[in-house]
C-alpha positions in Angstrom: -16.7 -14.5 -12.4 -17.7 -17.6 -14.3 -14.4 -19.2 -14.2 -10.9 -19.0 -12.5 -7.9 -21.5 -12.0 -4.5 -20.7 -10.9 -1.3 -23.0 -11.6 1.3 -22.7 -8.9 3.5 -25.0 -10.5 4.5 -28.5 -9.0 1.2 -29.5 -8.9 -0.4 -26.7 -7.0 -3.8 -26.0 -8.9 -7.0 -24.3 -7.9 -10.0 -23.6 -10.4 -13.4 -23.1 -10.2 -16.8 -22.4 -11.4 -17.7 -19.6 -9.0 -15.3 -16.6 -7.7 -16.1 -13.1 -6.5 -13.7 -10.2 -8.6 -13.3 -7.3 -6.1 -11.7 -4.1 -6.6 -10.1 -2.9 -3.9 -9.1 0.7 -2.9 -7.2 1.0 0.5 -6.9 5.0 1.0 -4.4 6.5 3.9 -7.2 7.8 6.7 -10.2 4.7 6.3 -10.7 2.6 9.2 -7.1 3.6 10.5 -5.1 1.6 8.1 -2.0 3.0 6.8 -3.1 2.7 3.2 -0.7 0.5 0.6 0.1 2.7 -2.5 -1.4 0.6 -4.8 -4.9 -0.3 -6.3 -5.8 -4.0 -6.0 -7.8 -6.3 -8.0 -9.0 -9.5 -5.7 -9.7 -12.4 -6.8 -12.2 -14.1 -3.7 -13.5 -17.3 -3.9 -15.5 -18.0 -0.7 -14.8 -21.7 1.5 -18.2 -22.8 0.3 -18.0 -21.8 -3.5 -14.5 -23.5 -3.5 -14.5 -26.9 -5.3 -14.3 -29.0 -3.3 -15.7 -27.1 -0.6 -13.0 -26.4 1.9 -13.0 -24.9 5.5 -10.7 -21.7 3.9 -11.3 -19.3 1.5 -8.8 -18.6 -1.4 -7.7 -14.7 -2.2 -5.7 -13.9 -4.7 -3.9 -9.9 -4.7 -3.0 -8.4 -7.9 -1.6 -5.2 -7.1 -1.2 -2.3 -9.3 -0.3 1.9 -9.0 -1.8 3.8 -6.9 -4.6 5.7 -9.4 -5.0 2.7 -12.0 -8.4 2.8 -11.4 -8.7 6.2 -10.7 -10.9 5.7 -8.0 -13.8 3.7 -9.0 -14.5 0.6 -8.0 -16.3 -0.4 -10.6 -14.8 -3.7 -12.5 -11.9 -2.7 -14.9 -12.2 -3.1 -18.7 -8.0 -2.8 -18.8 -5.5 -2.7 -16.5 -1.5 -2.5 -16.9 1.1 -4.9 -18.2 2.4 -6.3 -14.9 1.1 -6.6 -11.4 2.4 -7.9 -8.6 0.6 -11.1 -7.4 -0.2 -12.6 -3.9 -2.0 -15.7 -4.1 -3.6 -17.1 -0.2 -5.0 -20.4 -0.8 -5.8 -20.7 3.1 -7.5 -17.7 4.5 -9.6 -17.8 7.7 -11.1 -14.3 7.4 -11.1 -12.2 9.7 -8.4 -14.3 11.3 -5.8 -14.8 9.1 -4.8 -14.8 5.4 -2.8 -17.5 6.3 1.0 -18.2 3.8 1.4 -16.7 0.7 1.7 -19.5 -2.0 3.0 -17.3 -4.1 4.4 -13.6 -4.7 5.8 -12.2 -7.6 5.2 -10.0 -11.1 3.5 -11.5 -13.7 2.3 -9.8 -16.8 -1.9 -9.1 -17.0 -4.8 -8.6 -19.2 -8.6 -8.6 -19.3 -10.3 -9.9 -22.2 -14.2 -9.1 -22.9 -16.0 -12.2 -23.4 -19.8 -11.7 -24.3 -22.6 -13.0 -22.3 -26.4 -12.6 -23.0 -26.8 -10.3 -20.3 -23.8 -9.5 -18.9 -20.2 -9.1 -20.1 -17.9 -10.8 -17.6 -13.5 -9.8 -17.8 -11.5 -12.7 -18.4 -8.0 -12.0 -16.4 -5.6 -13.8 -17.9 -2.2 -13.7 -15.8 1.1 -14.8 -17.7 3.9 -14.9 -15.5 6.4 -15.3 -18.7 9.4 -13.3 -16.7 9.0 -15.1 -13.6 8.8 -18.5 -15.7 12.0 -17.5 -17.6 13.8 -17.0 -14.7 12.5 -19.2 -12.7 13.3 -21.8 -15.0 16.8 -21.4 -15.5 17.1 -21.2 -11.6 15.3 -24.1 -10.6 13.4 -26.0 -13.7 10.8 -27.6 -10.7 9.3 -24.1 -9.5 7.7 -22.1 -12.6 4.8 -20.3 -11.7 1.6 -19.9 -14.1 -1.4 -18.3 -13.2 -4.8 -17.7 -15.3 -8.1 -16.5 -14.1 -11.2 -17.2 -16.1 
């Protein structure tokens, strides 16, 4: 991943040049954990690759159904209209994942975006329902997150 930020709101920012894009398949039966039933998309940006470097890692969950990626863990070209989100900007792996700085359902996409070599997804994360509401509830706390 070339590029990500995520805007909390009231301030809250982290972006980057470097981040690791991780799908993530949790199945009932591996490892002994009781398996989620969902099929996650990490966002990972290692302590060192954070800018500026920091002594925590920052992970960010988008979760979507069970069989979205229909079991492949290569990197999706598509993914639904809404996830659920769990952004960690203080995880101490394999310690902790630390507080959640934010949960909720925001609305997804991946663009395409051409490289000489490669082509790299561009996930951009509206959270336009969470916004709207969040809004009218309390005008300090709108969420927005995009990932480059």
């Amino acid at each position: 991943m070339k590029e990500y930020k995520v805007d909390l709101g009231d301030g809250e920012v982290y972006e980057g040049t470097t981040g690791n894009a991780v799908v993530f398949l949790v199945r009932q039966g591996q490892d002994g954990i009781t398996a989620p039933e969902t099929d996650d998309f990490l966002l990972e940006v290692r302590a060192s690759q954070r800018e500026p470097e920091s002594q925590y890692s920052f992970v960010t969950y988008f979760h979507y159904p069970k069989g979205t990626f229909e079991e492949s863990r290569e990197l999706p070209t598509s993914v639904p209209s809404t996830a659920t989100v769990d952004v960690y900007p203080n995880v101490d792996f394999p310690t902790t994942l630390g507080e959640t700085a934010f949960s909720g359902t925001v609305q997804t996409r991946i663009e395409k975006i051409p490289e000489p070599a490669l082509i790299f997804g561009l996930l951009q994360v509206s959270a336009w329902l969470i916004l709207c509401r969040r809004r009218l509830e309390h005008p300090s706390r709108s969420r927005l997150h995009r990932i480059v």
